[in-house]
C-alpha positions in Angstrom: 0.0 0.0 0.0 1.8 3.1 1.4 0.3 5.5 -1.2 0.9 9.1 -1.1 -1.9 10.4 -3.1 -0.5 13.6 -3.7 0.7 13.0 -7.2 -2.0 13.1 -10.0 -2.8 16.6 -11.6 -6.5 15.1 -11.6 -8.2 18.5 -12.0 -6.7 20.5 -14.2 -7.6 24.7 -13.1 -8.3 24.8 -17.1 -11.4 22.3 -16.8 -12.8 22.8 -13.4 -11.6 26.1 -11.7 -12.4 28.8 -14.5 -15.8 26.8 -14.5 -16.2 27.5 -10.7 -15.5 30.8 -10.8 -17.3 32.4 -14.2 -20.9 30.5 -11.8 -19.7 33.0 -9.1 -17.8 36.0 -10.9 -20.2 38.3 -9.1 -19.9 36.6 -5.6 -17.1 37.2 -3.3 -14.2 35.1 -3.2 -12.0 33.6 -0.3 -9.6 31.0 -0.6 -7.2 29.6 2.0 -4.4 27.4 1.5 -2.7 25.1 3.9 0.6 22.6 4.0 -0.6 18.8 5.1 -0.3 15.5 4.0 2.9 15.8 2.1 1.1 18.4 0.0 -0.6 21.9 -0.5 -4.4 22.2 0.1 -6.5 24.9 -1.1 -9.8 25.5 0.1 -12.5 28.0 -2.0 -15.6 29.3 -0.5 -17.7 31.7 -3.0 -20.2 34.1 -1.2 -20.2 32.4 1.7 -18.7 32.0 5.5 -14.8 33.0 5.3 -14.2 31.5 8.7 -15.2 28.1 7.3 -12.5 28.2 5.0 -10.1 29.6 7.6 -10.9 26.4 10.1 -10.3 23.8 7.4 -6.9 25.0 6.5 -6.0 25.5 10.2 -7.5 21.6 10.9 -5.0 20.5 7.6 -1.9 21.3 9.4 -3.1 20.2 13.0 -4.7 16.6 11.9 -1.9 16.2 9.8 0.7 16.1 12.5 -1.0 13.6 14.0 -1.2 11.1 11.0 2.1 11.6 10.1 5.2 9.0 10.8 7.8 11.4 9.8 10.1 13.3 12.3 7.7 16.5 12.0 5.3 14.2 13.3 3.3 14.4 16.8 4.3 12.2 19.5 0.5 11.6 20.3 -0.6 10.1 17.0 1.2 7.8 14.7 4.6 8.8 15.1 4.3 7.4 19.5 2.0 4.7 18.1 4.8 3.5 16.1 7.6 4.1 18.4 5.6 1.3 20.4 3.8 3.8 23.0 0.0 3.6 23.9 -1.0 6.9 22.6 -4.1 9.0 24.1 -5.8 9.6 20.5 -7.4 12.5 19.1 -11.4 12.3 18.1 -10.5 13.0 14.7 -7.3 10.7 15.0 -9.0 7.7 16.7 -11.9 8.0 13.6 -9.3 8.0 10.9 -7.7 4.6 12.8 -11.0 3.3 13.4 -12.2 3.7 9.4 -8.7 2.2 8.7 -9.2 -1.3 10.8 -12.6 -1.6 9.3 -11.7 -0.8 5.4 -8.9 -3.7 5.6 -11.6 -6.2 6.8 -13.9 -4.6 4.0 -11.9 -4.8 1.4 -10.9 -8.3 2.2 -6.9 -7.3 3.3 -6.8 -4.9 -0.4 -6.6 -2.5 2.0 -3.5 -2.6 4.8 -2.9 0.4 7.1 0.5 -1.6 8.6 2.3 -1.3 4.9 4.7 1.4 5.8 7.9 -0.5 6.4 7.5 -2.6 3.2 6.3 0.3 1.2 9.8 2.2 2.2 11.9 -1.0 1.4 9.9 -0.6 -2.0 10.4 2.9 -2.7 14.3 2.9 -1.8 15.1 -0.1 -3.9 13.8 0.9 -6.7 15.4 4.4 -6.7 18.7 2.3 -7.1 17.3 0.7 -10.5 16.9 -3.0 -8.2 13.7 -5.1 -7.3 13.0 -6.8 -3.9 13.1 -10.8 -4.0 10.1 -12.6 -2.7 13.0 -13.3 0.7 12.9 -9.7 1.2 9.1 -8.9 0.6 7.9 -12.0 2.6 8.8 -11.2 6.2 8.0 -7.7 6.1 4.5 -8.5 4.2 3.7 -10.5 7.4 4.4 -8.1 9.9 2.0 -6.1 7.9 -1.0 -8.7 7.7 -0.4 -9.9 12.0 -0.3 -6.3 12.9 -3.5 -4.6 14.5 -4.5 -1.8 16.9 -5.6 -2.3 20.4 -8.2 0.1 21.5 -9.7 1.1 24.9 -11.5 4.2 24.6 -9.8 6.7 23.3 -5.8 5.0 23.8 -4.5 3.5 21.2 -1.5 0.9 20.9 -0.1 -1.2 18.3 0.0 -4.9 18.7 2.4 -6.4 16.2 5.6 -5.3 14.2 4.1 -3.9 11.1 4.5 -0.2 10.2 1.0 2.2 10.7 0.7 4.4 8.0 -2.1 6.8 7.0 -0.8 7.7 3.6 -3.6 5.9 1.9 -6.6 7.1 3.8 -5.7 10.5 6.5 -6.2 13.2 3.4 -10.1 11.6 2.6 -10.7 11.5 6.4 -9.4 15.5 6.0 -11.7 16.2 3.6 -14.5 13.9 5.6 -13.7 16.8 8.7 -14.2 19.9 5.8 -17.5 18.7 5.0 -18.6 18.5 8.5 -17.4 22.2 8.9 -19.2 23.4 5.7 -22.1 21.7 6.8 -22.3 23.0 10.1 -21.9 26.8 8.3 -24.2 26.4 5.8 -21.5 26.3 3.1 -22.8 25.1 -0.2 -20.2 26.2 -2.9 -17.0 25.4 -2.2 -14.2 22.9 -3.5 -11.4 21.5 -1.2 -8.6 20.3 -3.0 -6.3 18.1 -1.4 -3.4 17.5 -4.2 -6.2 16.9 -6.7 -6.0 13.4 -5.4 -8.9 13.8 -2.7 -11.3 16.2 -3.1 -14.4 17.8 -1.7 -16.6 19.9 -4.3 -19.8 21.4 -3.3 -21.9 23.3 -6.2 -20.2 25.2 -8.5 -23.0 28.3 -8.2 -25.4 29.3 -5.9 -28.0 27.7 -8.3 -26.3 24.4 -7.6 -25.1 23.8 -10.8 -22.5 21.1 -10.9 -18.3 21.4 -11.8 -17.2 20.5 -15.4 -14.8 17.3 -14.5 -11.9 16.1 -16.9 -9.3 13.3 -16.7 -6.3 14.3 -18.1 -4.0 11.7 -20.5 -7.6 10.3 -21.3 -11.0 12.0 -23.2 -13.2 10.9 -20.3 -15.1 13.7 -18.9 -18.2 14.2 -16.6 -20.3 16.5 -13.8 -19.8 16.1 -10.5 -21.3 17.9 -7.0 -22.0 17.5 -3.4 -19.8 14.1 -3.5 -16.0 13.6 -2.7 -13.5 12.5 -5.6 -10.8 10.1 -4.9 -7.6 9.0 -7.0 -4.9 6.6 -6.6 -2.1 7.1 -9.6 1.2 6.6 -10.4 1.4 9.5 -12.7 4.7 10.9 -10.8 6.0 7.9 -8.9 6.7 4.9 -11.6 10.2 2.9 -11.8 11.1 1.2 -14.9 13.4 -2.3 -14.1 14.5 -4.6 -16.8 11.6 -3.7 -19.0 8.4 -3.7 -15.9 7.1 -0.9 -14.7 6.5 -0.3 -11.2 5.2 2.2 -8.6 5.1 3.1 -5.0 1.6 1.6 -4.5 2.3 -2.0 -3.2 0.3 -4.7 -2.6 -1.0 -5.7 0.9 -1.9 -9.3 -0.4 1.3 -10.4 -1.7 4.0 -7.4 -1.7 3.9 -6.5 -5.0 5.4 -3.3 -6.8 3.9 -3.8 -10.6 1.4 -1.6 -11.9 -1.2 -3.3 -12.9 -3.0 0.7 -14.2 -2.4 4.0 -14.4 -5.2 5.3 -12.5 -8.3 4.7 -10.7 -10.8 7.4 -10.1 -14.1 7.3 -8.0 -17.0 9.1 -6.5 -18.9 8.7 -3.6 -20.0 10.6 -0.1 -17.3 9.4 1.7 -14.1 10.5 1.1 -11.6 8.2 3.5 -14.1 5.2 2.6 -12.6 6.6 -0.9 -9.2 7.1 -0.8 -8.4 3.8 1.3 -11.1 2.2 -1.7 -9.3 3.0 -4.6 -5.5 2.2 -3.0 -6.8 -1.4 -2.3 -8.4 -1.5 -6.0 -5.1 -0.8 -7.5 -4.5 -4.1 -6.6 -7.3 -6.2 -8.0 -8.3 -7.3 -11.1 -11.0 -5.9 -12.6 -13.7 -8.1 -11.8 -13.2 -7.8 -8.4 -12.9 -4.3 -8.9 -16.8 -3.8 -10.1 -17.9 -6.3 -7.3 -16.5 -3.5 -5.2 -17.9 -1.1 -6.8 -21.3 -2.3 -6.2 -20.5 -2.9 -2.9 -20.0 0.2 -2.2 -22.5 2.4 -4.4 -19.7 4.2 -6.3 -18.9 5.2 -9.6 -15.9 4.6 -11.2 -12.9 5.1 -14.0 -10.0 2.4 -14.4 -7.5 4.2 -16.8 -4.1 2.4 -18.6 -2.0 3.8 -21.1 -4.9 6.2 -21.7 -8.1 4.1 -22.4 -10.3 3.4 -20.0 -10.4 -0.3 -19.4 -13.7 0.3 -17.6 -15.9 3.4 -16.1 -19.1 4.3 -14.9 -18.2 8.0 -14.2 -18.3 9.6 -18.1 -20.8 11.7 -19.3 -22.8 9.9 -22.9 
């Protein structure tokens, strides 16, 4: 697993931001922009509550620091929980962990929060040109898959010697908070853009009309609003060894580095459900990748050297 999401220019400002603002050109505009995640959010609010906007971009950097494994990271979220400490979690912390445990049991293992040490491995070996043998991936893929959280209100500990890491799922538990605070301020027209991998779009107007949404290296296009947008890709992040092409998305079911697409792209109303959704599908074939896609009510675009090898999202 270990995904960092932060890659894909997924919407381009040419297809959806002049679209936004020409809905609003006569409404005021307030946009706030905030560091987290490994990567630069921007939150725009049209004609609407400015402090909204201000407490999303001040919740990026704070929830961030807690999901974080990194040396800037706080001692009271993953970082300690790693480090082998029973950690007193946050609300929105213990959510995000929570939503983690129970996407790895609903995605049938797809989906691995315990990754991170594996995913490193990954990441540095193939940065020198070299692959990992099966002998290297096979005791670090079991740490990952006998590795769980214990939880007793709201302290958290680690039980097992896999790696935590929130790369695949903290930014759509982010943009899961955003909505709650737009909600709560009567905030209808906005878009949250978290790397243009997760994202949060409201209407595009105050007449609700929906944004303009296209893919880029493909023709797909389609209308999207009041839903959350989710990408895995390996647009930035692909290795090329002895003629195979790899990526830093790996494989929770048996350690893998190949790409099997480019992209996968999907709607819904939940965004962490999303993002920890389509880094497990970038694992599966692609009949088990509709059976999810039923399961969970979403639509959907699988994308490899361009063509879409199937979709649900396009407009016809």
């Amino acid at each position: 697993m270990g995904r960092n999401k932060h890659s894909l220019p997924f919407l381009s400002a040419a297809t959806l931001l002049p679209a936004f603002c020409f809905s609003c050109a006569s409404a005021s505009f307030v946009k706030e922009t905030a560091f987290g995640y490994g990567t630069m959010w921007t939150v725009s609010v049209y004609g609407e509550d400015q402090k909204a906007a201000e407490a999303i971009a001040v919740n990026v950097g704070e929830t961030s620091r807690l999901a974080d494994n990194l040396e800037t990271g706080s001692i009271d979220g993953v970082k300690g929980i790693n480090e082998g400490k029973t950690v007193k979690a946050s609300p929105f912390l213990l959510g995000v962990l929570k939503s983690a445990l129970s996407m790895q049991e609903r995605t049938q293992g797809y989906f691995n929060p315990f990754m991170g040490e594996l995913s490193s491995a990954w990441q540095s070996t193939l940065r020198q040109g070299k692959t990992l043998s099966q002998e290297e991936i096979a005791p670090m893929l079991e740490k990952a898959k006998s590795t769980t959280l214990k939880i007793e209100g709201d302290m958290v500990s680690k039980v097992g010697e896999g790696t935590l890491d929130l790369g695949g799922i903290g930014k759509g538990c982010m943009c899961d908070l955003a909505k709650e605070i737009l909600s709560e301020s009567k905030v209808t027209t906005y878009l949250v853009d978290g790397g243009k991998s997760s994202l949060l779009l409201g209407t595009s107007d105050s007449k609700g009309s929906p944004f303009s949404v296209s893919l880029p290296a493909s023709s797909l296009k389609f209308e999207a609003k009041d839903c959350a947008i989710s990408t895995s890709s390996i647009d930035q992040q692909t290795y090329l060894v002895d003629g195979v092409k790899y990526s830093h998305i790996v494989s929770p079911v048996d350690g893998s580095a190949k790409c099997l697409y480019d992209s996968i792209t999907i709607t819904g109303q939940k965004a962490g459900e999303l993002d920890a959704l389509t880094t497990a599908m970038m694992g599966m074939d692609l009949d088990k990748i509709k059976g999810f896609c039923g399961q969970f009510g979403c639509k959907i675009a699988v994308l490899k050297d361009g063509k879409a090898l199937y979709e649900t999202l396009s407009l016809h």
